[in-house]
C-alpha positions as CSV (number, residue, x, y, z in Angstrom):
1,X,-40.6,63.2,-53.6
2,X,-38.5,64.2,-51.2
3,X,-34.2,64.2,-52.2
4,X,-32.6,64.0,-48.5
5,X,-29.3,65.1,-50.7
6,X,-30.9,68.6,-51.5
7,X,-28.8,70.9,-49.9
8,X,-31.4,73.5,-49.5
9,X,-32.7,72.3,-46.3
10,X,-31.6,74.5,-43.7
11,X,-29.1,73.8,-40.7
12,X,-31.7,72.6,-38.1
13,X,-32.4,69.8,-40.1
14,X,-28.8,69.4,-41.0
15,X,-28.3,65.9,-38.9
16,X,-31.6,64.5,-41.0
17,X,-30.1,65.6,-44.3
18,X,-26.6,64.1,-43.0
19,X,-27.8,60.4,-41.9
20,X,-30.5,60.4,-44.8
21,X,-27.5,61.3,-46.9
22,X,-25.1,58.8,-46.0
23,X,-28.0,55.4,-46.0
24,X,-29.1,57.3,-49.7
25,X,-25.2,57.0,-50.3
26,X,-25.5,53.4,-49.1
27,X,-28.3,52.5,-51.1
28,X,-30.1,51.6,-48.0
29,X,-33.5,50.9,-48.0
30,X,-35.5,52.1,-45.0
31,X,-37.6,48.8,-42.9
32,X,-40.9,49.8,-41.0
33,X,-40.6,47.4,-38.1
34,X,-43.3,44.4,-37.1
35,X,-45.6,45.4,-34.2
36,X,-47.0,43.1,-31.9
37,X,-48.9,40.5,-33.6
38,X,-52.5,40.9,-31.8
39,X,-56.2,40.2,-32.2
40,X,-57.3,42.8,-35.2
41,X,-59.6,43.1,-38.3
42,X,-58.3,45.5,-41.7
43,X,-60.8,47.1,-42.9
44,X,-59.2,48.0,-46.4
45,X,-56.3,50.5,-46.8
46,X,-55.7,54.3,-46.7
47,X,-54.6,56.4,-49.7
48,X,-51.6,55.1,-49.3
49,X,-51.9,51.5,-49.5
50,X,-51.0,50.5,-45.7
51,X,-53.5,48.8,-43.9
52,X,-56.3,50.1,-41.8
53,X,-57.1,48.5,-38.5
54,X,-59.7,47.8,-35.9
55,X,-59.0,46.2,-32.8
56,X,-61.0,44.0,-31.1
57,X,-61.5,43.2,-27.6
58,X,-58.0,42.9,-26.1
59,X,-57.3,41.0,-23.3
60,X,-55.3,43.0,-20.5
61,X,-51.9,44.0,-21.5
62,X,-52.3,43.8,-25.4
63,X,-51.7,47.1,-26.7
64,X,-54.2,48.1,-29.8
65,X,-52.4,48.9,-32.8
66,X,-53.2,51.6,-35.0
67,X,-56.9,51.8,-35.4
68,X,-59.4,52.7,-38.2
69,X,-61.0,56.4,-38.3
70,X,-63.2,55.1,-41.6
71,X,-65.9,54.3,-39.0
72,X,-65.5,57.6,-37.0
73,X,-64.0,58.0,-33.4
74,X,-64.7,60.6,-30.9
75,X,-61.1,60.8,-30.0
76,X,-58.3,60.7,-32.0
77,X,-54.7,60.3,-31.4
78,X,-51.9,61.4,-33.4
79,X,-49.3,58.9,-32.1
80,X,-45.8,57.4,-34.2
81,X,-44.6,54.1,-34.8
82,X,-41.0,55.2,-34.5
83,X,-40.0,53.5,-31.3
84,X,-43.1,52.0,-29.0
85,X,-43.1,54.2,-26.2
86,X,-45.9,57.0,-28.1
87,X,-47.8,54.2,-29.4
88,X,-48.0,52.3,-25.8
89,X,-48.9,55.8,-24.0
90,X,-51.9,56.2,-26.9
91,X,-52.8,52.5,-26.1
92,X,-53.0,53.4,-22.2
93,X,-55.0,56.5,-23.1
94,X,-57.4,54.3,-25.1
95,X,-57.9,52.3,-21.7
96,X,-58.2,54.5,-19.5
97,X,-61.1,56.5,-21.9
98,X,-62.6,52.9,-22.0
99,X,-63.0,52.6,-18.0
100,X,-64.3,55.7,-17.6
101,X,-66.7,55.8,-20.5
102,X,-67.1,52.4,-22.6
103,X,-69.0,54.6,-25.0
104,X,-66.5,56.9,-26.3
105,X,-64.7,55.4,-29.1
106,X,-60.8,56.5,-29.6
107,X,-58.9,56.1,-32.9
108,X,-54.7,56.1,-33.0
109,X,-52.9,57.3,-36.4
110,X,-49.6,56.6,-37.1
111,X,-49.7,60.0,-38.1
112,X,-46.3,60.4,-39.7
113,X,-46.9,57.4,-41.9
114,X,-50.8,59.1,-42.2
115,X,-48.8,62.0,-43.5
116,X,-46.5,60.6,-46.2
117,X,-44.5,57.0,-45.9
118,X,-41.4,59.6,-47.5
119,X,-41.8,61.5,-44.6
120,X,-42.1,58.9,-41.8
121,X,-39.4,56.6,-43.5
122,X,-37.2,60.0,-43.3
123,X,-37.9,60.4,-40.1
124,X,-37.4,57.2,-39.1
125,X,-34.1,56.6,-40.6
126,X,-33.0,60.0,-39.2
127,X,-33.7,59.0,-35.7
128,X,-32.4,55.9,-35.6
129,X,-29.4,56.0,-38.2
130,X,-27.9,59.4,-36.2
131,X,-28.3,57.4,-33.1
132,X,-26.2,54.8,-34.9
133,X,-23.6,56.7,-36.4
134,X,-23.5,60.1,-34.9
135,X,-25.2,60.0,-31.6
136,X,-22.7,63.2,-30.2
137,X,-24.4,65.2,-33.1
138,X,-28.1,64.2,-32.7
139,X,-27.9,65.5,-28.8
140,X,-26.2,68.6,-30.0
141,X,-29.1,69.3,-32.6
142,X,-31.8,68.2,-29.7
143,X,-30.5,70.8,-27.7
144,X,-30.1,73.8,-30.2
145,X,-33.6,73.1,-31.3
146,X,-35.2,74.1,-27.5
147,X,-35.6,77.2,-29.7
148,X,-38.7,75.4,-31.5
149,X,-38.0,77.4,-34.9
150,X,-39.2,75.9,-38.1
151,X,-37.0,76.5,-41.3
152,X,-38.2,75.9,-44.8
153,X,-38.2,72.0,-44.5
154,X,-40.6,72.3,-41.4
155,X,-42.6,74.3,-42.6
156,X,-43.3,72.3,-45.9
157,X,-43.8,69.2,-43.4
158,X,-45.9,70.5,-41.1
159,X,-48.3,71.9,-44.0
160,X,-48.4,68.4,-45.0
161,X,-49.4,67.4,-41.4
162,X,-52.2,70.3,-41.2
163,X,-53.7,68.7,-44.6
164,X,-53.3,65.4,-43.0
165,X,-55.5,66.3,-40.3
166,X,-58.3,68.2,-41.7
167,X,-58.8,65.1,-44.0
168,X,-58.6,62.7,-40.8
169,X,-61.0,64.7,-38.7
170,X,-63.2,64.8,-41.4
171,X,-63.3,61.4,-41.8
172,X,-63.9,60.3,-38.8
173,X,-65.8,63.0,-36.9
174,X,-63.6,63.7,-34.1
175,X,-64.4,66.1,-31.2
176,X,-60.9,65.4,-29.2
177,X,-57.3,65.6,-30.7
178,X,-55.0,63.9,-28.5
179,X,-50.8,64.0,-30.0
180,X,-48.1,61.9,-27.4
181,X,-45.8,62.7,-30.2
182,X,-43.8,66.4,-31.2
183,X,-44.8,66.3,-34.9
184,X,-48.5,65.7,-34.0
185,X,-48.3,67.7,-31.4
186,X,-46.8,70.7,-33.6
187,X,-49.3,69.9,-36.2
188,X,-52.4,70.1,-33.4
189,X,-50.8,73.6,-32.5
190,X,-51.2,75.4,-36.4
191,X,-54.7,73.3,-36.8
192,X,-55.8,75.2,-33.4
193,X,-54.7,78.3,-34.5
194,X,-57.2,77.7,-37.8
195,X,-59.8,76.1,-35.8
196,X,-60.0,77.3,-32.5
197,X,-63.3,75.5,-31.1
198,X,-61.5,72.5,-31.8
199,X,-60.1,70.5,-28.6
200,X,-56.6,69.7,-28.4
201,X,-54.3,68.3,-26.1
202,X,-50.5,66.7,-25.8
203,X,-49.6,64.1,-23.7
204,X,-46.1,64.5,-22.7
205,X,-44.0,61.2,-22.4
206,X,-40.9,62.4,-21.4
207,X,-39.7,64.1,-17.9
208,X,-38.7,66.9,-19.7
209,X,-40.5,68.5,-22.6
210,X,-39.1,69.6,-25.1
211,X,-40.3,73.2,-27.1
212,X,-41.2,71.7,-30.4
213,X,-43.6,69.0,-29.2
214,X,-45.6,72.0,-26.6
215,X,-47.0,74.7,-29.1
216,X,-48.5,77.0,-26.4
217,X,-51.9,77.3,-27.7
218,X,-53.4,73.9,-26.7
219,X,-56.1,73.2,-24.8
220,X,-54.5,70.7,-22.2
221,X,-50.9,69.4,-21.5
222,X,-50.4,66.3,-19.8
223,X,-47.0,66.0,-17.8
224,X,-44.8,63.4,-16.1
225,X,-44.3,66.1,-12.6
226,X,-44.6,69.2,-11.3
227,X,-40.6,69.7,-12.6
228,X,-41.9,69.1,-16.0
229,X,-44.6,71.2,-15.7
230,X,-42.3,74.1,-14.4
231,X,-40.9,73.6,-18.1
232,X,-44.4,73.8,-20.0
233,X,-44.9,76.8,-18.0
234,X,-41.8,78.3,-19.0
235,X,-42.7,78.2,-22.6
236,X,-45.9,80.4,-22.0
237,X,-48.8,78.3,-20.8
238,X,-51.2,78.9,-18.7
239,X,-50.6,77.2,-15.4
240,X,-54.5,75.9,-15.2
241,X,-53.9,74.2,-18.8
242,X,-51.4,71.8,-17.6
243,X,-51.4,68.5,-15.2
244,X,-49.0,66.8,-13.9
245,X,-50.8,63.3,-13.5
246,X,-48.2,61.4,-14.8
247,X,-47.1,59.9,-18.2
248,X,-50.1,57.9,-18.5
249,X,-49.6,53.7,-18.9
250,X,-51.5,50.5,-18.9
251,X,-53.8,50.5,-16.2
252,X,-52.6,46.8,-15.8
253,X,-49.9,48.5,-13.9
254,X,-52.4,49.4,-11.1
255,X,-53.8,45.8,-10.5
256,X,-52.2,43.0,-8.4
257,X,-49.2,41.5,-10.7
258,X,-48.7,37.9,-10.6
259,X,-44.5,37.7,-10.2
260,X,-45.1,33.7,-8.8
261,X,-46.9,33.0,-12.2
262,X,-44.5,34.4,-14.5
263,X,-41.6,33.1,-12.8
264,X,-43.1,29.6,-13.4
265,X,-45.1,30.0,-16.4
266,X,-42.7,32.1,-18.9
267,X,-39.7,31.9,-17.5
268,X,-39.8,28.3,-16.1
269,X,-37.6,28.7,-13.3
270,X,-37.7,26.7,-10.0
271,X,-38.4,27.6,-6.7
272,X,-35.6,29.3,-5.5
273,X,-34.2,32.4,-3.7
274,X,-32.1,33.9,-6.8
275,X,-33.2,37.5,-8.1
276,X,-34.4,38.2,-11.2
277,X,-32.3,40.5,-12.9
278,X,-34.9,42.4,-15.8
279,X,-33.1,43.9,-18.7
280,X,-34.6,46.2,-21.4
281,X,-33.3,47.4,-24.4
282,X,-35.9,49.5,-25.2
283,X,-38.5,48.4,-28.1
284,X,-36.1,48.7,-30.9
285,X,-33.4,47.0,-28.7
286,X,-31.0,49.3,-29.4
287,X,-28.2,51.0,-27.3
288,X,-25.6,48.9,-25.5
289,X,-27.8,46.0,-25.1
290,X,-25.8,43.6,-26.1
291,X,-22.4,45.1,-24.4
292,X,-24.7,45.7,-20.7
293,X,-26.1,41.9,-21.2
294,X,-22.5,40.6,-22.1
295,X,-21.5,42.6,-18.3
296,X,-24.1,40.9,-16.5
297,X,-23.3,37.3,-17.5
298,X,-20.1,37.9,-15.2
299,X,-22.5,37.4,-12.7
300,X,-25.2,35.3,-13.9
301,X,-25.0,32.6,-11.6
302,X,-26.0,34.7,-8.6
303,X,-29.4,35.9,-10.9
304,X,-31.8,34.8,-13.1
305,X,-31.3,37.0,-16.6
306,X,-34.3,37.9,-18.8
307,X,-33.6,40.1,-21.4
308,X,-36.0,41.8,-23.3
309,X,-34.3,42.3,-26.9
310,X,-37.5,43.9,-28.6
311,X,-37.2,43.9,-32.0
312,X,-33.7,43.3,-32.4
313,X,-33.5,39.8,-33.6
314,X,-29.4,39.4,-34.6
315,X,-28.7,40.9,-30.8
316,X,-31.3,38.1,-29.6
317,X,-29.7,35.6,-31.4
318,X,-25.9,36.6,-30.9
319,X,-27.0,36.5,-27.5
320,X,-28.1,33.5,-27.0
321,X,-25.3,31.8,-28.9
322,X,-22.4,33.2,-26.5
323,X,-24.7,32.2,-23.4
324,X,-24.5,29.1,-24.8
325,X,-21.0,28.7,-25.7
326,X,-19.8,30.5,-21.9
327,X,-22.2,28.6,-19.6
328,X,-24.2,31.1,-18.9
329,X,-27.6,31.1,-17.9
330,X,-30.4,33.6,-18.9
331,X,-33.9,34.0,-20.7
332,X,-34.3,35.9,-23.8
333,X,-38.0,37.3,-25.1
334,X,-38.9,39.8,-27.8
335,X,-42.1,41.1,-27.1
336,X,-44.4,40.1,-24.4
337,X,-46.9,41.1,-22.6
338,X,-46.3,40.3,-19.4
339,X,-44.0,43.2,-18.4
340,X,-46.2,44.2,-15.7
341,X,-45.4,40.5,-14.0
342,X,-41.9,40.9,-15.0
343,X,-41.2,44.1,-13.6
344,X,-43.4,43.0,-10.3
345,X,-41.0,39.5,-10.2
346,X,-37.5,41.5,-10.5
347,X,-35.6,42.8,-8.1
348,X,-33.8,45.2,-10.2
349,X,-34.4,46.6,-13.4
350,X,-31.4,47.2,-16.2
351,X,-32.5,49.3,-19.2
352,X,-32.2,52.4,-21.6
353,X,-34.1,55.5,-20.0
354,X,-36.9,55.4,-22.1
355,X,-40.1,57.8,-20.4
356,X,-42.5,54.8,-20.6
357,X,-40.3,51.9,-19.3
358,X,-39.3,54.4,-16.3
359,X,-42.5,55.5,-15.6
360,X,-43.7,51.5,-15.6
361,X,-40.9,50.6,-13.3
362,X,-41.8,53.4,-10.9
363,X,-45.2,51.7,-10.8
364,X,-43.7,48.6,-9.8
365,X,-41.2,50.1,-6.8
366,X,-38.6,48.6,-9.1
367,X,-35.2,50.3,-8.8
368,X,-33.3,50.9,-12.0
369,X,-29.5,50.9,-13.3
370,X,-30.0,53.3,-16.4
371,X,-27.3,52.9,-19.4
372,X,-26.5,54.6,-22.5
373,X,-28.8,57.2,-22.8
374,X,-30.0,59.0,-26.4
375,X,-28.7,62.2,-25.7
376,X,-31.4,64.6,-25.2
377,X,-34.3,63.2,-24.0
378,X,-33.2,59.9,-22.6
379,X,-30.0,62.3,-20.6
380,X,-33.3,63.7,-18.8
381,X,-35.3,60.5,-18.0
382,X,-32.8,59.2,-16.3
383,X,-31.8,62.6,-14.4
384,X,-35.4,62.3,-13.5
385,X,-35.3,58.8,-12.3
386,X,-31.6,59.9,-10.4
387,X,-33.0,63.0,-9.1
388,X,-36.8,60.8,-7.6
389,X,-33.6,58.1,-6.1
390,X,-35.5,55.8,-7.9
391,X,-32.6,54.9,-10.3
392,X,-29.0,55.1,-10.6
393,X,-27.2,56.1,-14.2
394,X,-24.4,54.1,-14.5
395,X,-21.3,56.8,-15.9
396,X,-19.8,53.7,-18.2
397,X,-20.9,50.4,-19.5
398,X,-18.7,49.3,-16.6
399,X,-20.8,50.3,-13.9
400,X,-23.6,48.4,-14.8
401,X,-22.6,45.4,-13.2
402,X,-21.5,47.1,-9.8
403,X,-25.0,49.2,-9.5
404,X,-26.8,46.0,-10.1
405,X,-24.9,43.8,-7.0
406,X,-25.2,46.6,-5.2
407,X,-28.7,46.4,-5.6
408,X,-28.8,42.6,-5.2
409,X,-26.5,42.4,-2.3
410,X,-27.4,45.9,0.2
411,X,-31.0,45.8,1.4
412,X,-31.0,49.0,3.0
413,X,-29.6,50.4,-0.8
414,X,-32.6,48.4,-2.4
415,X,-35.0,49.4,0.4
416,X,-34.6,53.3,-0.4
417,X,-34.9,52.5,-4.2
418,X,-38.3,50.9,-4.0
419,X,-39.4,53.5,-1.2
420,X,-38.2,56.3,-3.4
421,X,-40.3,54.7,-6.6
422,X,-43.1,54.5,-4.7
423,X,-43.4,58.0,-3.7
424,X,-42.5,58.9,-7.2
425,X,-45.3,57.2,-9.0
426,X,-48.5,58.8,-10.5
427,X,-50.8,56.4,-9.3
428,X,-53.8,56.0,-12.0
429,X,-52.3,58.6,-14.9
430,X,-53.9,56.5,-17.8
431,X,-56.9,57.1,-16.3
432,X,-56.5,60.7,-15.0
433,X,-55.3,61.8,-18.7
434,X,-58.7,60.4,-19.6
435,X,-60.4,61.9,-17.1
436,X,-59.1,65.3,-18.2
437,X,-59.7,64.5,-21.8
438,X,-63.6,63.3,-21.6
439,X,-64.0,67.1,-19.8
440,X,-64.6,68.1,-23.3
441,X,-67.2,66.3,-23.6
442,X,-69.3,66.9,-20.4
């Protein structure tokens, strides 16, 4: 086993040894987070003793969790638990294969945890215990590792991975390797260089890739733009490897919404003129959440609220009890699966820069106020999202509340938002990734 106190591992790794360091110190103990509870079947468990799982038929807007390769798959999808945005761009990938082709059948790994629950634990409490107590340090080390250079520590992990992989395609007969996440992805790029007839591809869900998750050797890269393609070319591949169809989502995004429904329905308001004011979190609900939501209360008789709080139950429920205690009125959810209707029913969306939540809102012509970003890749969503005029970042918690009136209260300002989405948005990119997928198998 792994001892995140060795101090062998090399500095690019240094902010994982640090935060792993201090919860070890803490005798921390490191929580893998509930999903969605959905429609599904477990078929036994791996090597490992976590469940395997099958989803059944899903009614729109249910994400698949991960799914079974013990009764093969044609793709398969190295995706991560760590967050929700790579699982919900596998899950749109899965869709869009199934429109085009209801006879392909697609498999999603949590691959880290596939790999070793030491390592995915690891990596999990890196991620989010830097963000929480050094989040200065984790952008620094984001940046300085554009390099893509793998030190001892890597190299062990990603032989891990490699094994991983062989074992998996084995298994389950795979002709398609599909990774939305960097340490899949890196994996897919060593496993080409053994197997070269084997087809691999990344699908990108930030607006600006970063080295480590695009070994150059691929088959296919999916990308948000053309800017971010710019990048992958950059990085030395081939121009007619990569498209820029979008960061693929639910294809629920392209059909007719039903804002009048879900106004009604979930969030049992009456029938009145006030906006609704959308605020995201992200699916962990970290960041600011509580700070931004605390902000908006100032002005939460001229709005309806609805905060999503993900997973963060203590912010949902400290939440809810100073609403209570100020006056204030607002709507709090967890999950839900009626973002699409949410998104379609606000008039301005509040939330971290996450690529998936961006890309969504930029379906729905919805303008956003973008706080807190991670440093590193959530720095260059929401540059994105600024540089489109889709979004504005607001420079300080402060400025959350004026960039959302000014939303609310200037029509022409709102107007040019919704415009500017619209001519951002990849129209169909769940099903184009899918398209250019299922090419390896005509």
């Amino acid at each position: 086993m792994l001892n995140p106190t060795d101090n062998r591992l090399p500095c690019r790794y240094i902010l994982i040894r640090v935060v792993a360091r201090r919860l070890w110190a803490q005798g921390q103990k490191c929580v893998r987070l509930r999903a969605p509870k959905v429609d599904m079947v477990t078929l036994g468990r791996s090597r490992f003793g976590h469940p395997r799982i099958v989803c059944r038929t899903l009614p729109p807007g249910i994400m698949p969790p991960v799914t079974s390769t013990e009764h093969g798959a044609d793709i398969l999808i190295l995706s991560s638990a760590i967050g929700s945005g790579h699982m919900r761009a596998s899950a749109a990938v899965v869709r869009g294969v199934a429109l085009l082709d209801a006879e392909k059948t697609c498999s999603i790994v949590d691959f880290p945890h596939e790999v070793s629950p030491g390592i995915e634990h690891l990596l999990r409490s890196a991620y989010l215990g830097s963000l929480k107590l050094w989040p200065a340090a984790y952008g620094r080390i984001y940046r300085s590792s554009e390099g893509g250079r793998h030190g001892p520590y890597g190299d062990f992990v990603q032989r891990a991975g490699l094994r991983t992989l062989e074992r998996l395609v084995a298994s389950s007969g795979a002709r398609a390797l599909v990774a939305p996440h960097f340490y899949g992805a890196g994996v897919l790029g060593n496993y080409k260089e053994r197997y070269p007839e084997a087809f691999a591809a990344v699908v990108l869900t930030d607006y600006v890739p970063h080295p480590i998750g695009v070994p150059p050797n691929l088959d296919l890269y999916v990308v948000a733009d053309e800017a971010a393609a710019e990048v992958v070319a950059r990085l030395g591949v081939p121009e007619e490897k990569i498209h820029p169809t979008g960061i693929p989502i639910d294809p629920l995004f392209e059909e007719p919404a039903n804002p009048g429904g879900v106004r009604r329905d979930l969030l049992k308001l009456d029938d009145d003129d006030l906006p609704v004011v959308l605020v995201m979190g992200g699916g962990l609900g970290g960041g600011e959440l509580e700070e931004a939501v605390s902000l908006l209360f100032e002005a939460s008789a001229a709005m309806h609220l609805v905060v999503l709080c993900g997973s963060n139950d203590r912010s949902r429920e400290r939440l809810e009890r100073k609403a209570a205690r100020e006056g204030h009125s607002a709507t709090f959810l967890a999950f839900t699966d009626r973002v699409r209707d949410l998104m379609a029913a606000a008039t301005a969306l509040v939330t971290k820069p996450g690529g998936m939540t961006c890309t969504e809102a930029l379906a729905s012509a919805l303008p956003q106020v973008l706080y807190h970003p991670i440093p590193g890749q959530e720095e260059d969503n929401a540059a994105a999202m600024a540089r489109y005029g889709a979004g504005v970042v607001a420079k300080g918690m402060g400025e959350i509340l004026d960039e959302t009136l000014k939303i609310l209260t200037s029509p022409d300002h709102r107007r040019h938002m919704e415009r500017c989405a619209r001519e951002a948005h990849r129209p169909h990119s769940a099903r184009s990734a899918a398209s250019l997928i299922l090419e390896r198998f005509s």
